[in-house]
N, C-alpha and C positions, 0 to 999 in steps of 0.2 A: 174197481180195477178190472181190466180188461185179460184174465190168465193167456187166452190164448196168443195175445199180441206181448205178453212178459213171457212165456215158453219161446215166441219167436225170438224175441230179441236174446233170452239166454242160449239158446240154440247157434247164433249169429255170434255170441259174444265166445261162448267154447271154442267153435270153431274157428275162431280169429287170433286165440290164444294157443289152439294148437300150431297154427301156422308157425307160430312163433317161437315156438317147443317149450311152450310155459310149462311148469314142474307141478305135480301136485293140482290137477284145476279140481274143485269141490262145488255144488252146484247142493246149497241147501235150499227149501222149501221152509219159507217163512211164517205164509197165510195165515196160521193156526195160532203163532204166536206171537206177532205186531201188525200195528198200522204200518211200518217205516214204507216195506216193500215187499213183491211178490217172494221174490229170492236174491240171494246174494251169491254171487257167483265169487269162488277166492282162488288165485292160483301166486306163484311165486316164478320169479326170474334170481337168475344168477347173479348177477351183478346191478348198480345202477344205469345202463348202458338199457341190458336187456329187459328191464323192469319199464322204464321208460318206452323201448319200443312195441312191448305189447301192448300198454295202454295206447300207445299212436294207431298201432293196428285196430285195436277194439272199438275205438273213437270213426275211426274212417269206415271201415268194417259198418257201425250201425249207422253211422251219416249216411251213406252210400243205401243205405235200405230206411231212411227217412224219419231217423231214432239219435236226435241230438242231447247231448249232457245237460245237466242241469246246473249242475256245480262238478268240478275234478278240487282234489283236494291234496297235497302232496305231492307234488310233479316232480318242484324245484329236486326237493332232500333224496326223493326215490326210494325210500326206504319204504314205505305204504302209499299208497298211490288208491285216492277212492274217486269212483265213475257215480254218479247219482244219474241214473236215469228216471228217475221217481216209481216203476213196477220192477225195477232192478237194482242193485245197488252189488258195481268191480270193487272187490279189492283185488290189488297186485302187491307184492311184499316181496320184497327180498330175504334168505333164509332165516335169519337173524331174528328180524320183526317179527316173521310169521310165525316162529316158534313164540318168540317171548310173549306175545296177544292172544294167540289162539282161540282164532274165533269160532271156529268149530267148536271149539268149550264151551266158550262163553253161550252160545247159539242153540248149544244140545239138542232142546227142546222142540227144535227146528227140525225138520226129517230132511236127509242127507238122502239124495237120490242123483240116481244115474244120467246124463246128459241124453242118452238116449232114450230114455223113458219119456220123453217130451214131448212126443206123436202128438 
């Protein structure tokens, strides 16, 4: 896996979530503890509406710089919404989900770092 082009693309994927005033984005560092992917970027929308429109943005956002999905999983329901770019892996959740999964739990292990640390 390529870190410096999985930093671009989570760099790319914050920023397209913030446009969108995603709540809560967490950007863990996986490396150390799976194959799956580099990191998993999580953040959460308000409603089914706006849960839906950040993954639109995050989707166009890295198509636009040459970083198509691989699989999206949860669109329809909105309630967890996952982006597989295979060195990345979105979730979007609406509040409810994100409490009740918590994947930052689940993930601990994983080091939880700053979007700007990504130089």
């Amino acid at each position: 896996m390529d870190l410096t082009k999985s930093k671009e693309m989570v760099k790319l994927t914050v920023g397209a979530l913030e446009d969108k005033k995603a709540e809560d984005i967490k950007v863990i560092d996986i490396t150390e503890v799976s194959v799956l992917a580099d990191y998993f970027v999580i953040a959460s929308g308000t409603n089914r509406n706006q849960v839906q429109a950040l993954v639109d943005h995050v989707e166009e956002t890295l198509g636009r710089n040459g970083y198509q999905t691989r699989q999206v999983e949860g669109y329809q329901t909105a309630n967890w919404i996952l982006l597989d770019y295979g060195d990345i892996i979105v979730h979007v959740f609406d509040s409810e989900n994100r409490l009740f999964y918590d994947l930052e739990r689940i993930w601990r292990d994983g080091k939880l770092i700053d979007a700007d640390q990504l130089q």
